[in-house]
C-alpha positions in Angstrom: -84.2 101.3 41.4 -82.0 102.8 38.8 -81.4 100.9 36.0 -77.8 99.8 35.0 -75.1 102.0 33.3 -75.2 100.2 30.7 -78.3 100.3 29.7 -78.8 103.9 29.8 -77.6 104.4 26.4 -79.8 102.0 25.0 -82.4 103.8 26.5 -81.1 107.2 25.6 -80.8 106.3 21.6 -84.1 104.6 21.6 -86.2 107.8 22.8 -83.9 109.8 20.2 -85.0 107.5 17.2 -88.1 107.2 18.0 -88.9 110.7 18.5 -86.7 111.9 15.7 -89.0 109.6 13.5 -92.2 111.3 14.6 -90.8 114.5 13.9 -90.0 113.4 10.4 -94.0 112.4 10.4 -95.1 115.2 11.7 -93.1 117.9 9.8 -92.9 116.3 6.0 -95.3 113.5 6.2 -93.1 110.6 5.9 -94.7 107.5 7.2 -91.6 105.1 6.6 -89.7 107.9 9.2 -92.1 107.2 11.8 -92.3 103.2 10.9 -88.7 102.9 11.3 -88.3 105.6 14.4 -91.0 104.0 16.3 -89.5 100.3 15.1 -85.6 100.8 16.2 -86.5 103.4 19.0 -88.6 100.2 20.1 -86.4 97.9 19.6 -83.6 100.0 21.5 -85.8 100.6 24.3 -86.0 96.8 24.6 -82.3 95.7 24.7 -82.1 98.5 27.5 -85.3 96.5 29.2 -83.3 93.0 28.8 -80.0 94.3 30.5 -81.9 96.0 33.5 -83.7 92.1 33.8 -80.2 90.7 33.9 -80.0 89.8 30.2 -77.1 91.8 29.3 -75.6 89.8 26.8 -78.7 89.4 24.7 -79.7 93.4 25.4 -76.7 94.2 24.0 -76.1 91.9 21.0 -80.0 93.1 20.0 -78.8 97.0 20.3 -75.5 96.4 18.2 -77.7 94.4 15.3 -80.0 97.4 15.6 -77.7 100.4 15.3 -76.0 98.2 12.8 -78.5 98.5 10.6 -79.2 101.8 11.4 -75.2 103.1 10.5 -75.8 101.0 7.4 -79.3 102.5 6.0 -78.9 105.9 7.2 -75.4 105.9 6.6 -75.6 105.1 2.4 -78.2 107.9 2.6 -76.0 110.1 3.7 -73.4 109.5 1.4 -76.2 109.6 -1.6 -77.6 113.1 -0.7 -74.8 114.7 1.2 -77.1 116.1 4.0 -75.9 115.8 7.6 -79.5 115.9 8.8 -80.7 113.5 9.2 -79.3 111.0 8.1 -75.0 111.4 8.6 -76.7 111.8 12.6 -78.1 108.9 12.7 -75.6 107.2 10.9 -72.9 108.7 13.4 -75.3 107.3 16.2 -76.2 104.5 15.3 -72.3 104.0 14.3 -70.9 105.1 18.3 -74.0 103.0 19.7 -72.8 99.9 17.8 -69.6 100.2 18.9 -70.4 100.7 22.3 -72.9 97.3 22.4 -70.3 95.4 20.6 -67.8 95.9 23.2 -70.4 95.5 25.9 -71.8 92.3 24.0 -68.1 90.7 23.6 -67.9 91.2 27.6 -70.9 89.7 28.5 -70.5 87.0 26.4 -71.3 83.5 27.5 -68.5 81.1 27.7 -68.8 78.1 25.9 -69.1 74.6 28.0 -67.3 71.4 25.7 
């Protein structure tokens, strides 16, 4: 069984991370790339495992906290070395994935009960 459309992207951004930090291990020798790859590509991966159990709303407020902070980080180091790789592509992933989760988030929210 497929899992939903929605959590394809979640999915799709954690492999990237995660391998994107491995390759930043593997070709300068930075362990904080693969720590944090292997950390938000894993964290990622999981909001796209809570949405495909039903959990959509907490799948997708965990992805838009977690490409929140990746647009943040990634995006101040951007704008300190000027580089587009990187950084400005995470940054400008992490930046369309938290706008997509926030919109999906907002929808799936639960409604409040006075």
């Amino acid at each position: 069984m497929a899992p939903p459309g929605s959590a394809h992207l979640n999915f799709t951004l954690g492999g990237l991370v995660a391998v994107g930090g491995a390759v930043g291990y593997f070709k300068k020798g930075s362990v904080p790339s693969l720590v944090a790859g292997l950390t938000f590509g894993g964290l990622l991966i999981g909001s796209g495992v809570l949405i495909t159990q039903g959990e959509s709303y907490k799948g997708h407020a965990l992805a838009s906290g977690v490409t929140g902070l990746m647009t943040l980080a990634m995006g101040q180091r951007f704008l300190a070395s000027g580089k587009f790789m990187p950084a400005g592509m995470v940054a400008t992933l992490g930046a369309a994935g938290l706008a997509y989760n926030a919109k999906k988030a907002i929808e799936w929210m639960p409604e409040k009960s006075d």
